[in-house]
N, CA, C and O atoms as a Tripos MOL2 file, in Angstrom:
@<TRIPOS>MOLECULE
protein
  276   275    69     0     0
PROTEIN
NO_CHARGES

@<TRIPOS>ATOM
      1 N         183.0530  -29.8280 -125.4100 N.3       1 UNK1
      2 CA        183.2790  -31.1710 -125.8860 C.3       1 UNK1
      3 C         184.6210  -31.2880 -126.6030 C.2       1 UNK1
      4 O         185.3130  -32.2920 -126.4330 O.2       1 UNK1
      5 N         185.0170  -30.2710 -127.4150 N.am      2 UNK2
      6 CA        186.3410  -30.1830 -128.2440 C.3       2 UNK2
      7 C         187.6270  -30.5000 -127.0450 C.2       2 UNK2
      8 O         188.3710  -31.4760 -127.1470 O.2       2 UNK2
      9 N         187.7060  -29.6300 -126.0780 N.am      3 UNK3
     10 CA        188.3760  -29.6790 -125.2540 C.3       3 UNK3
     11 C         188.3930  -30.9130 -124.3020 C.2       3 UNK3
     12 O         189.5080  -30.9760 -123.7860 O.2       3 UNK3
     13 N         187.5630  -31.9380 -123.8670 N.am      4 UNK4
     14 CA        187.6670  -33.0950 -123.6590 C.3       4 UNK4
     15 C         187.8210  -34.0140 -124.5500 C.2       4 UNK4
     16 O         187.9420  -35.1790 -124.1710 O.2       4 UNK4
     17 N         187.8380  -33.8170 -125.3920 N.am      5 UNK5
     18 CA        187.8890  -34.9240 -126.6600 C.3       5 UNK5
     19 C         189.5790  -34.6290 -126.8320 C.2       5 UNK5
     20 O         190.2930  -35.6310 -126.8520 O.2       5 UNK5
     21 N         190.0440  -33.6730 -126.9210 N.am      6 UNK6
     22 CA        191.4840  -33.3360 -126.8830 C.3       6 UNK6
     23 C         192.4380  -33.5960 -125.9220 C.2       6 UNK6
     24 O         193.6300  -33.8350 -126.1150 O.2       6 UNK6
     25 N         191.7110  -33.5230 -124.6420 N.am      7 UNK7
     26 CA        192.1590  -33.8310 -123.6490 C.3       7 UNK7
     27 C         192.7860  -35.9330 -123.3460 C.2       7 UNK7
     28 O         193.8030  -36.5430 -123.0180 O.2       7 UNK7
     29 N         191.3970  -36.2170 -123.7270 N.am      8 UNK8
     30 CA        191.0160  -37.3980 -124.0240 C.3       8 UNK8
     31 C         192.0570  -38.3760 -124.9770 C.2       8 UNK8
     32 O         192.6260  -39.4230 -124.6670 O.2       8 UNK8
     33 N         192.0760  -37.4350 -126.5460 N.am      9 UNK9
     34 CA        192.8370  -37.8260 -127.1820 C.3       9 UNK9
     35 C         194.5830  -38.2010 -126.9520 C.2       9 UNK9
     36 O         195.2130  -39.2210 -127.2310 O.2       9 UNK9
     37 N         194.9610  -37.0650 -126.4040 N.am     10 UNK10
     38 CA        196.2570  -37.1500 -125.6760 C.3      10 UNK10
     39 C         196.5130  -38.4360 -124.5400 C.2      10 UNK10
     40 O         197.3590  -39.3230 -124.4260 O.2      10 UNK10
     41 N         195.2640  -38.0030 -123.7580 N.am     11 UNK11
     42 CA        195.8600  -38.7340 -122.6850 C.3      11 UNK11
     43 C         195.7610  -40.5150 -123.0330 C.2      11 UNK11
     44 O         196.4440  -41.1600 -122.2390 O.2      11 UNK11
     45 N         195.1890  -41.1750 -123.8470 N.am     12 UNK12
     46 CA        195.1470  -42.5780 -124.3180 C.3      12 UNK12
     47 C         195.5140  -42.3570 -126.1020 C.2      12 UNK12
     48 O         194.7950  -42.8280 -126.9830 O.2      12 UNK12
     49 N         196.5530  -41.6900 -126.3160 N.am     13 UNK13
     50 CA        197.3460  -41.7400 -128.0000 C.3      13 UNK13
     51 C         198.2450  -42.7630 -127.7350 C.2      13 UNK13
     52 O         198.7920  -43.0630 -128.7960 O.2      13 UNK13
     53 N         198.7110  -43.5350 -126.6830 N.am     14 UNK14
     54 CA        199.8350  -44.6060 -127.0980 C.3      14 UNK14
     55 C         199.0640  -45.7660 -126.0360 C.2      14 UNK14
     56 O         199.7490  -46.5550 -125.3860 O.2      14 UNK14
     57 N         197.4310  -45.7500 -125.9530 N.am     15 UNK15
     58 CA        196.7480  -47.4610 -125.7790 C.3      15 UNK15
     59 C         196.4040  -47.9940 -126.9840 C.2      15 UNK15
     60 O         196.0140  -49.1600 -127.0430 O.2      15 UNK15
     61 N         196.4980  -47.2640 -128.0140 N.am     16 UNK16
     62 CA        195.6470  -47.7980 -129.0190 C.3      16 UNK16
     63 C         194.0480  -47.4200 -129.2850 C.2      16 UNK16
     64 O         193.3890  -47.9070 -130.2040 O.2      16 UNK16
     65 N         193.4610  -46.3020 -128.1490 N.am     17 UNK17
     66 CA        192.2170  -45.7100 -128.3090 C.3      17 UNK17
     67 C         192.3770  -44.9610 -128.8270 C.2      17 UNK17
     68 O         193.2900  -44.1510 -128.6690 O.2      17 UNK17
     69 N         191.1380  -44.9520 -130.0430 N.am     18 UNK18
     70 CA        191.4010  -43.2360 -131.0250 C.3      18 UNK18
     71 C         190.5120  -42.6870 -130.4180 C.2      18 UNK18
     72 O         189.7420  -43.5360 -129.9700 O.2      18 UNK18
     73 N         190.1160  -41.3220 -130.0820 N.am     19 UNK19
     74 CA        189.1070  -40.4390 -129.9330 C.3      19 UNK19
     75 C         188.6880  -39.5870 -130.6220 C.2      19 UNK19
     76 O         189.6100  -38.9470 -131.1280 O.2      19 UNK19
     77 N         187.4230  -39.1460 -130.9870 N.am     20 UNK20
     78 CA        187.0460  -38.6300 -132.1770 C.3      20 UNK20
     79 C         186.0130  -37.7610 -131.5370 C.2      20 UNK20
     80 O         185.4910  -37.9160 -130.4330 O.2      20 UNK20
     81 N         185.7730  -36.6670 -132.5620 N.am     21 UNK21
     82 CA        184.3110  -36.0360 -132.1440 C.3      21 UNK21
     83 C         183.8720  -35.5680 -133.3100 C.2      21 UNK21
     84 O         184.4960  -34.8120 -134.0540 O.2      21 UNK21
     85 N         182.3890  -36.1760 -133.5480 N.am     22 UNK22
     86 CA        181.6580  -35.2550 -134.8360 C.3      22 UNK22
     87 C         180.7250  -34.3460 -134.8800 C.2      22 UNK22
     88 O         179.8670  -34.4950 -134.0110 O.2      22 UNK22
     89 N         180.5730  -33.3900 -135.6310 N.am     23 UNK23
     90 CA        179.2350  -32.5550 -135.1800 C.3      23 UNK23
     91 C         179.7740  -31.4380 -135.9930 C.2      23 UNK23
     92 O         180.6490  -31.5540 -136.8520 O.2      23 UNK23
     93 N         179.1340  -30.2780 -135.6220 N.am     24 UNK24
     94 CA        177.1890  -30.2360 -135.3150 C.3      24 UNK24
     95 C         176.4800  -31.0020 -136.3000 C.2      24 UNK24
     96 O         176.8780  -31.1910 -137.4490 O.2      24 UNK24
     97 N         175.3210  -31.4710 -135.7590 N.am     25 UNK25
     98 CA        174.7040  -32.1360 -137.1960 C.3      25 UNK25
     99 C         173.4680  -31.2150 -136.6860 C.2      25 UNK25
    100 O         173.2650  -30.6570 -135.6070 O.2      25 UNK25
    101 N         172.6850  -31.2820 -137.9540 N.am     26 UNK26
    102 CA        171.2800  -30.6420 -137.7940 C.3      26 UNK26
    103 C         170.3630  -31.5470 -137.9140 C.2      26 UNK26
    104 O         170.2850  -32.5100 -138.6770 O.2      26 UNK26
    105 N         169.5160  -31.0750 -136.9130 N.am     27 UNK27
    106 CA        168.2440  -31.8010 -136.0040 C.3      27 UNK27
    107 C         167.1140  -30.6810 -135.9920 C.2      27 UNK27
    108 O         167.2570  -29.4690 -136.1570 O.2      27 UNK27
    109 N         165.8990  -31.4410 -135.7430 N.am     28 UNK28
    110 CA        164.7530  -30.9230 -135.3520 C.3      28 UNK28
    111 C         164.8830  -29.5520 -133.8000 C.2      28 UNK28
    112 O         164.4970  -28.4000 -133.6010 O.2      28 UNK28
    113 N         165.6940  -30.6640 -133.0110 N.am     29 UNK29
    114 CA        166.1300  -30.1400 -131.3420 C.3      29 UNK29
    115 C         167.4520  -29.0180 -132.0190 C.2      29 UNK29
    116 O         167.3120  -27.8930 -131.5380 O.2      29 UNK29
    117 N         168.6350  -29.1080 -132.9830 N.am     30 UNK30
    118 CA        169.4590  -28.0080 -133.1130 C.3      30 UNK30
    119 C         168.9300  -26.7060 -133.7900 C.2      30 UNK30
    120 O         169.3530  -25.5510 -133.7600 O.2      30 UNK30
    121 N         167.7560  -27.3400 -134.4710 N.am     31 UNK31
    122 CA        166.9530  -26.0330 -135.3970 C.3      31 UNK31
    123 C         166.4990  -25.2280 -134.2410 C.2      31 UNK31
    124 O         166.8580  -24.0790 -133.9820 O.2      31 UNK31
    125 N         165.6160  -26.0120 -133.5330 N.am     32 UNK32
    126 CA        164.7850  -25.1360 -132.3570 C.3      32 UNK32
    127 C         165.6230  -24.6600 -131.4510 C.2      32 UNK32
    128 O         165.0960  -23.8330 -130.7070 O.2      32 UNK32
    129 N         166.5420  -24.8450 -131.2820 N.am     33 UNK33
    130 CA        167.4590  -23.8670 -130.3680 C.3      33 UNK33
    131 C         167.9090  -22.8570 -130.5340 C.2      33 UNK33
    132 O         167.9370  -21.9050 -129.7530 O.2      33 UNK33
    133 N         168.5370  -22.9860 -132.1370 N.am     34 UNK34
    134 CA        168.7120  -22.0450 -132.6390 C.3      34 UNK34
    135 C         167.7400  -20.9180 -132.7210 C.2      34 UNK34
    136 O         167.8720  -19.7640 -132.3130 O.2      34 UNK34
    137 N         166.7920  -21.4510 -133.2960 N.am     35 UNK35
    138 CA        165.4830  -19.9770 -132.7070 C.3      35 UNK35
    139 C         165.3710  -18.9900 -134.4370 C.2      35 UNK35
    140 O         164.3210  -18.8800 -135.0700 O.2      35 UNK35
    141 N         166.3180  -18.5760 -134.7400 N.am     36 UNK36
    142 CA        166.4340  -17.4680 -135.9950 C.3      36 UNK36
    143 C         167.4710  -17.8820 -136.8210 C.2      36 UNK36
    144 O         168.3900  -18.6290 -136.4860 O.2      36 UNK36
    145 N         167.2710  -17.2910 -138.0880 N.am     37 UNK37
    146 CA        168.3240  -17.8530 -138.8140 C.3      37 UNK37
    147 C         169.4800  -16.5680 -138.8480 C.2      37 UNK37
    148 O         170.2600  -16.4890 -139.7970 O.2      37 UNK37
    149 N         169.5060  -15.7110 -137.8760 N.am     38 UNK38
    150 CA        170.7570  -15.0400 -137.3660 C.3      38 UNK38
    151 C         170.9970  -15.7280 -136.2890 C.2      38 UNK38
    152 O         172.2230  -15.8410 -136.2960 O.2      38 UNK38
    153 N         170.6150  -16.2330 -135.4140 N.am     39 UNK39
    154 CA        170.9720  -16.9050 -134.2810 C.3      39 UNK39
    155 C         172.2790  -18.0760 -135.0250 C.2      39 UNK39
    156 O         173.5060  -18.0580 -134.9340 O.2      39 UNK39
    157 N         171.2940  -19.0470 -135.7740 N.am     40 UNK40
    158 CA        172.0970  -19.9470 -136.2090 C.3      40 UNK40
    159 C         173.5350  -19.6700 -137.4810 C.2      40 UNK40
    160 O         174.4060  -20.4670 -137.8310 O.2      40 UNK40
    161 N         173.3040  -18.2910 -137.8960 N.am     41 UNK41
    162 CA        174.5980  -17.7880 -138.4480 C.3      41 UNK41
    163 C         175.4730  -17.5420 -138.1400 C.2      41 UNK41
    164 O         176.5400  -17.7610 -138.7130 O.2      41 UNK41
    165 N         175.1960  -16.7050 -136.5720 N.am     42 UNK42
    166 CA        176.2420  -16.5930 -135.5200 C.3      42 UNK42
    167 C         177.1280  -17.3560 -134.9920 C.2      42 UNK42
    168 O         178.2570  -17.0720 -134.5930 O.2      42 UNK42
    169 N         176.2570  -18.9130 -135.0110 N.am     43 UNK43
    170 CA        176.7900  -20.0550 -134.5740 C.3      43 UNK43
    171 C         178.3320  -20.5970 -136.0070 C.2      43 UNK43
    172 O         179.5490  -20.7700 -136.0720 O.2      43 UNK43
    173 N         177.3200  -20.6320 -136.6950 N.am     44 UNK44
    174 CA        178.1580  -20.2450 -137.8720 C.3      44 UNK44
    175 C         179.3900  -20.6090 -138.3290 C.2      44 UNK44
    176 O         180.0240  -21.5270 -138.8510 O.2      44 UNK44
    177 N         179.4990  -18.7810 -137.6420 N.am     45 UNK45
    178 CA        180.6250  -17.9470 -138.0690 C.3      45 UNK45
    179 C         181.2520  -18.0950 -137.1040 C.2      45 UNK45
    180 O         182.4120  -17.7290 -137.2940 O.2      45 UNK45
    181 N         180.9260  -18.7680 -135.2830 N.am     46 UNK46
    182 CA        182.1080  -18.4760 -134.4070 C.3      46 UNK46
    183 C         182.8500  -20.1460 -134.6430 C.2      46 UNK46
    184 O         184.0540  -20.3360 -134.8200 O.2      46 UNK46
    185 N         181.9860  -21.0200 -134.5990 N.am     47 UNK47
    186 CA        182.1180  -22.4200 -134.9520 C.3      47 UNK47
    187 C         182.3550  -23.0220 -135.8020 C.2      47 UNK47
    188 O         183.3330  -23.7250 -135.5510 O.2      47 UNK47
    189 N         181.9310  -23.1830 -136.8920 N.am     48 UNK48
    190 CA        181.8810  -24.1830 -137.9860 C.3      48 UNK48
    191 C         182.7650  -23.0570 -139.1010 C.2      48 UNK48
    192 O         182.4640  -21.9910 -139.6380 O.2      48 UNK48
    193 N         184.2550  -24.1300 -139.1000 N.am     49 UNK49
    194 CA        185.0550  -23.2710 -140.1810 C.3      49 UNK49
    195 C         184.1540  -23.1850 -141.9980 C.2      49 UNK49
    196 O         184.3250  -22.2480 -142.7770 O.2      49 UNK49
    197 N         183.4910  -24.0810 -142.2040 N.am     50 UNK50
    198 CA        183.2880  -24.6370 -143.5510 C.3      50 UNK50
    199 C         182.0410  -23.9600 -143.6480 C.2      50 UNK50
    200 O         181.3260  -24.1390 -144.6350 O.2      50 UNK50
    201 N         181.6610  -23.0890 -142.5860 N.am     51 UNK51
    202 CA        180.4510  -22.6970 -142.3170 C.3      51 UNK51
    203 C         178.5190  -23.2290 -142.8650 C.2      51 UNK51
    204 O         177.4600  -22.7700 -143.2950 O.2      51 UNK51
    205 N         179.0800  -24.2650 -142.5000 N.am     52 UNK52
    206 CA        177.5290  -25.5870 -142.8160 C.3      52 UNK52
    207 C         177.5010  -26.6430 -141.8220 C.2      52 UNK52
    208 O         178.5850  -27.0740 -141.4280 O.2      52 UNK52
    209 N         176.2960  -27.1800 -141.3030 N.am     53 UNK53
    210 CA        176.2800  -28.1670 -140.5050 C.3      53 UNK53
    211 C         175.8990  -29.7500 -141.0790 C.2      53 UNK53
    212 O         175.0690  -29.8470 -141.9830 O.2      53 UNK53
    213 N         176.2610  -30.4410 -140.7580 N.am     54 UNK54
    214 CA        176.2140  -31.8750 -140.9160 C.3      54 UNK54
    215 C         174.5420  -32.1250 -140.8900 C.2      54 UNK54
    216 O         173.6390  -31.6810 -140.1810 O.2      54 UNK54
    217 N         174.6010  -33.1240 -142.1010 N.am     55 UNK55
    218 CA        173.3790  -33.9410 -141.8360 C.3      55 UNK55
    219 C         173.2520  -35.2650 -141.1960 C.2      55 UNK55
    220 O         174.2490  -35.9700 -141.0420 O.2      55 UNK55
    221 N         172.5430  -35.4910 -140.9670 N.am     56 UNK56
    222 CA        172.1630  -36.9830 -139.8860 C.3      56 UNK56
    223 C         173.0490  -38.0470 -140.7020 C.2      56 UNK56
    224 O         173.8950  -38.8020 -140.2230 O.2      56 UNK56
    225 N         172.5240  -37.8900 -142.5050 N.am     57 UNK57
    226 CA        173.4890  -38.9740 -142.6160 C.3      57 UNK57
    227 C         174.6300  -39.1950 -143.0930 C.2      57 UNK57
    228 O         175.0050  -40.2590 -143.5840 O.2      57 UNK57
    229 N         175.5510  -37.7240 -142.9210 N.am     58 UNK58
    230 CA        176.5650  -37.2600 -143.1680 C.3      58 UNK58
    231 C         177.7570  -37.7360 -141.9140 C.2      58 UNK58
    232 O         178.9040  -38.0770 -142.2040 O.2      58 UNK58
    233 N         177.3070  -37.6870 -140.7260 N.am     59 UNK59
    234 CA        177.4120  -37.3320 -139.5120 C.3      59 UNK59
    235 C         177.4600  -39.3830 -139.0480 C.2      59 UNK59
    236 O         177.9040  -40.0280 -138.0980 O.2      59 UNK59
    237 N         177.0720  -39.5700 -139.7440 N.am     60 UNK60
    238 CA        176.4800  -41.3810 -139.2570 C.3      60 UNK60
    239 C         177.3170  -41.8430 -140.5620 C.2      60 UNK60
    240 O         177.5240  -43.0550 -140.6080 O.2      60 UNK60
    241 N         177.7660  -41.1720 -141.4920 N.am     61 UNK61
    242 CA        178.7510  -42.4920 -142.1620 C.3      61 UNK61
    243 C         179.8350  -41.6830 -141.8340 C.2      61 UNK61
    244 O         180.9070  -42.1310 -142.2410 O.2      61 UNK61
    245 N         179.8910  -40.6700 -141.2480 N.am     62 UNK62
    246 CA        181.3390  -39.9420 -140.7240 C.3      62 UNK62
    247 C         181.8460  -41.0390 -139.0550 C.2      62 UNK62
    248 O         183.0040  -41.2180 -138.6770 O.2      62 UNK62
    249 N         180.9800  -41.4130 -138.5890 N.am     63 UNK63
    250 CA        181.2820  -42.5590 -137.4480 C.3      63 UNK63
    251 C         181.0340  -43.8140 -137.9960 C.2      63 UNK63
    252 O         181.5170  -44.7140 -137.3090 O.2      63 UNK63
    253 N         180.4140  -44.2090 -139.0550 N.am     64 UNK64
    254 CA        180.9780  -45.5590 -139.8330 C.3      64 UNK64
    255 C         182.3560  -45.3030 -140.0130 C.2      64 UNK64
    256 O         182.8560  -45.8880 -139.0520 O.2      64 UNK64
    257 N         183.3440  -44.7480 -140.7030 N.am     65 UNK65
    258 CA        184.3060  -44.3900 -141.2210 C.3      65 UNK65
    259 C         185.6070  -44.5710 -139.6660 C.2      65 UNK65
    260 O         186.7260  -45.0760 -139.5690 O.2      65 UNK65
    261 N         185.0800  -44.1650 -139.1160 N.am     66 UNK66
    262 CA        185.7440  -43.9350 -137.8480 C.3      66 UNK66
    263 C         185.9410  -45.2180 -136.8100 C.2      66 UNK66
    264 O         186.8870  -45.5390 -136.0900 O.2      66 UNK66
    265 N         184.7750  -45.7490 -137.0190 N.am     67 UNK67
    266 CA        184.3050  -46.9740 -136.0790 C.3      67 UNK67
    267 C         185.0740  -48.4070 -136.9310 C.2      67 UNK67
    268 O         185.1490  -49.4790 -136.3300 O.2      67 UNK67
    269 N         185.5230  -48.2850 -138.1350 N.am     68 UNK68
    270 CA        185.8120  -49.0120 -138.8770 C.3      68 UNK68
    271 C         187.2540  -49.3060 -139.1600 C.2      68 UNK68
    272 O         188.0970  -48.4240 -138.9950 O.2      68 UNK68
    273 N         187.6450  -50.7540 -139.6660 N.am     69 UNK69
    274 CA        189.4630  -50.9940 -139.4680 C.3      69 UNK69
    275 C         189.8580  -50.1180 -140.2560 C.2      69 UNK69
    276 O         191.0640  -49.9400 -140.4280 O.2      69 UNK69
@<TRIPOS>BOND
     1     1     2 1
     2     2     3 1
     3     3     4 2
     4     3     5 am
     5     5     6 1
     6     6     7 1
     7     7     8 2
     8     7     9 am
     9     9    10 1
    10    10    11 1
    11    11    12 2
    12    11    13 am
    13    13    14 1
    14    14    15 1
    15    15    16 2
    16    15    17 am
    17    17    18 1
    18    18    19 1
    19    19    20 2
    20    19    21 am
    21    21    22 1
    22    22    23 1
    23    23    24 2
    24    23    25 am
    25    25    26 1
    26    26    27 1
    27    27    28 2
    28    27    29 am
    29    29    30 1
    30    30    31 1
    31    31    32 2
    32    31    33 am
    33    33    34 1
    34    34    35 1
    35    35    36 2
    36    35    37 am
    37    37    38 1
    38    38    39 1
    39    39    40 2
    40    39    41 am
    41    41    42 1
    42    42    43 1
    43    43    44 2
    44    43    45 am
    45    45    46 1
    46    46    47 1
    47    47    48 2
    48    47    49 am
    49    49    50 1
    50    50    51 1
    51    51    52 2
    52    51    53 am
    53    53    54 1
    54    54    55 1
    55    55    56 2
    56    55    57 am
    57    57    58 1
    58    58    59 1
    59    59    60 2
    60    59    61 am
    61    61    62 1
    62    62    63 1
    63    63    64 2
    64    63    65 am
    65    65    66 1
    66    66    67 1
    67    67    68 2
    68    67    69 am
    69    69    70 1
    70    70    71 1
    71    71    72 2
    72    71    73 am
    73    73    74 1
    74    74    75 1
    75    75    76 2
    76    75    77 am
    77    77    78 1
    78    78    79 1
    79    79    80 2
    80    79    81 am
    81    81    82 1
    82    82    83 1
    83    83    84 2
    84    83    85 am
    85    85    86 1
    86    86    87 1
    87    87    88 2
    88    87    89 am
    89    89    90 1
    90    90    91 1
    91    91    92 2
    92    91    93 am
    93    93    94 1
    94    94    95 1
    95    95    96 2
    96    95    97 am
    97    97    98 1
    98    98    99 1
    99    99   100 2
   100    99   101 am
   101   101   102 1
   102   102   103 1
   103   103   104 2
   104   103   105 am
   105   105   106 1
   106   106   107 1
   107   107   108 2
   108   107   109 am
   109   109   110 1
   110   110   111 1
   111   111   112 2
   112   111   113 am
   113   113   114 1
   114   114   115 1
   115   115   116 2
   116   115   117 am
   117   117   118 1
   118   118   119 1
   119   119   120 2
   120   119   121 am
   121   121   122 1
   122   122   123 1
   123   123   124 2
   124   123   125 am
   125   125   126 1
   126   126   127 1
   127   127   128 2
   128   127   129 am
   129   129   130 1
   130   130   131 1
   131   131   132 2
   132   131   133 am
   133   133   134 1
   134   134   135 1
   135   135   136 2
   136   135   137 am
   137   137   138 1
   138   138   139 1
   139   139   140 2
   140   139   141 am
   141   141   142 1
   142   142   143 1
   143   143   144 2
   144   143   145 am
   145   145   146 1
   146   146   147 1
   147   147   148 2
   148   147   149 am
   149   149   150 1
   150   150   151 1
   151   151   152 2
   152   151   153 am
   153   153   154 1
   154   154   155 1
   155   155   156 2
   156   155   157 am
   157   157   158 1
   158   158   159 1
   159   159   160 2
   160   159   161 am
   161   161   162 1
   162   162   163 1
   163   163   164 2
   164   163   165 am
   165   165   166 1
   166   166   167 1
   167   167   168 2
   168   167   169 am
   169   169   170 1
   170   170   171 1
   171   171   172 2
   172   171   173 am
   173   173   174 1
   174   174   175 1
   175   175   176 2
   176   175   177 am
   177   177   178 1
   178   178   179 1
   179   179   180 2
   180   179   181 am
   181   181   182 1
   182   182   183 1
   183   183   184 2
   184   183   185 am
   185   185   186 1
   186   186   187 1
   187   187   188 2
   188   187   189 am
   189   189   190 1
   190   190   191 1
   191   191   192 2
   192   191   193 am
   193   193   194 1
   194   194   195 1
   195   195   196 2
   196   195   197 am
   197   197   198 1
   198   198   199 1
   199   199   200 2
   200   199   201 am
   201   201   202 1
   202   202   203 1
   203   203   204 2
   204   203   205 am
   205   205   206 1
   206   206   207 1
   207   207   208 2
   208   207   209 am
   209   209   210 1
   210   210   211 1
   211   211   212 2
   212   211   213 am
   213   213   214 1
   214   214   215 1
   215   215   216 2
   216   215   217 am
   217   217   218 1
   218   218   219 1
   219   219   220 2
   220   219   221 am
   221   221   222 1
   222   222   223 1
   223   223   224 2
   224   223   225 am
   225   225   226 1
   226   226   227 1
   227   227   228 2
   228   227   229 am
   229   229   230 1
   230   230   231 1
   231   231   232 2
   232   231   233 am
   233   233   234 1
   234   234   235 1
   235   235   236 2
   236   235   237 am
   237   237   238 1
   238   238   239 1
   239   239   240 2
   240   239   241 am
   241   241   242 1
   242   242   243 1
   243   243   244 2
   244   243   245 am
   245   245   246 1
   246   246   247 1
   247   247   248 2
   248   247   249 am
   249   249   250 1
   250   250   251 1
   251   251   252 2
   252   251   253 am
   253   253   254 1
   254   254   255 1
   255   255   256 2
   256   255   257 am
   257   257   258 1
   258   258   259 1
   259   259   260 2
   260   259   261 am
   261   261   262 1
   262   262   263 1
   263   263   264 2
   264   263   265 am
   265   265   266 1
   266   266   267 1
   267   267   268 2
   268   267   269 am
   269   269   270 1
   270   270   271 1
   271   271   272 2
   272   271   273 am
   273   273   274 1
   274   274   275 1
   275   275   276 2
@<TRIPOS>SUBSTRUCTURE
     1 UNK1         2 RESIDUE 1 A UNK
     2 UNK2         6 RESIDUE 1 A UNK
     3 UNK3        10 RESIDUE 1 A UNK
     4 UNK4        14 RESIDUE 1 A UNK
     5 UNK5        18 RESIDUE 1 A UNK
     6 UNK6        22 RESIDUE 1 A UNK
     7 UNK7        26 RESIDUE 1 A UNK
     8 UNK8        30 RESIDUE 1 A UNK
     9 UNK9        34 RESIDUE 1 A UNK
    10 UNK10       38 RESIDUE 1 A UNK
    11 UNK11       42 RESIDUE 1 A UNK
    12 UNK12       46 RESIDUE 1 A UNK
    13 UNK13       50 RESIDUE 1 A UNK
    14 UNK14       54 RESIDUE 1 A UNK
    15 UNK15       58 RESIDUE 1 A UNK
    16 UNK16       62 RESIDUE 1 A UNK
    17 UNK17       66 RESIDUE 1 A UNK
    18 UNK18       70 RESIDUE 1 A UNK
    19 UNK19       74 RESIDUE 1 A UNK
    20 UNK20       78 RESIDUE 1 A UNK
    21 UNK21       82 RESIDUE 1 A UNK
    22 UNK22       86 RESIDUE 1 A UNK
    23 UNK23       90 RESIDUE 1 A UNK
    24 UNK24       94 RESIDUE 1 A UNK
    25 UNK25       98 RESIDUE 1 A UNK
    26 UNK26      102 RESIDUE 1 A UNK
    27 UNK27      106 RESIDUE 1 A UNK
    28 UNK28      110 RESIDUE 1 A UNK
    29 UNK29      114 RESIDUE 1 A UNK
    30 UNK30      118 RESIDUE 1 A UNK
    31 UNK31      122 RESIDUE 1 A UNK
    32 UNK32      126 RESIDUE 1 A UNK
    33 UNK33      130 RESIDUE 1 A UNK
    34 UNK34      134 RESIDUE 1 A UNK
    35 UNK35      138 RESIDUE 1 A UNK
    36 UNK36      142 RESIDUE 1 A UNK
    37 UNK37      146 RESIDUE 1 A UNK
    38 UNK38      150 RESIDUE 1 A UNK
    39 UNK39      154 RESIDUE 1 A UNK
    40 UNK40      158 RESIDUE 1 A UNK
    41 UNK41      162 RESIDUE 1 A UNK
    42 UNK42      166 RESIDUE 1 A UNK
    43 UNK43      170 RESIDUE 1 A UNK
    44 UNK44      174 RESIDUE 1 A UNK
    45 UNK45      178 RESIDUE 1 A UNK
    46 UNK46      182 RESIDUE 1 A UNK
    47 UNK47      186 RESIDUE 1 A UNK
    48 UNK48      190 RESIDUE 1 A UNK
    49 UNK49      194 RESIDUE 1 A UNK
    50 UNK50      198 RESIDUE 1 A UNK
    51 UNK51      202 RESIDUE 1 A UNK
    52 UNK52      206 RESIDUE 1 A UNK
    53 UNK53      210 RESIDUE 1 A UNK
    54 UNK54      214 RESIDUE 1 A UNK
    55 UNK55      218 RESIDUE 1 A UNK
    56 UNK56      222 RESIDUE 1 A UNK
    57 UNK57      226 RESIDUE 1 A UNK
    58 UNK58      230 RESIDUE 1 A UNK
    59 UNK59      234 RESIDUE 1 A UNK
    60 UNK60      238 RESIDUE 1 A UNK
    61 UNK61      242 RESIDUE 1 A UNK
    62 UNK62      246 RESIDUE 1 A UNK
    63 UNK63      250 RESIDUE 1 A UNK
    64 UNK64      254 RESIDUE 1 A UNK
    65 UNK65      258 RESIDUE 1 A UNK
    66 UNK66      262 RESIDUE 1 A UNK
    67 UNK67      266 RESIDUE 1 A UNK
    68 UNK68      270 RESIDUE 1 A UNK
    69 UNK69      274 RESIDUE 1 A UNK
């Protein structure tokens, strides 16, 4: 997704479309995937510099913010 969103971003930076991407947020469905809480550390440490995931309503006023003049 990073890589289309980048892609994305470039290719419409002088229409006036911004492109954005937010995430990971944590969910019921991202918990269960994760499976272990080494699983989801792993994720972590290769992904998330700040090493913590977004909450639902962290993640939803982070696209208020975005969506907004």
């Amino acid at each position: 997704m990073e890589g289309i969103t980048k892609s994305a971003a470039i290719e419409l930076a002088g229409t006036g479309v911004r492109v954005n991407i937010v995430g990971p947020v944590e969910t019921r469905m991202s918990n269960h995937f994760a499976q272990t809480k080494e699983n989801k550390a792993n994720f972590l440490d290769a992904q998330v510099p700040n090493k913590r995931i977004g909450t639902p309503e962290e993640i939803a006023n982070a696209i208020a913010f975005i969506a907004s003049d």
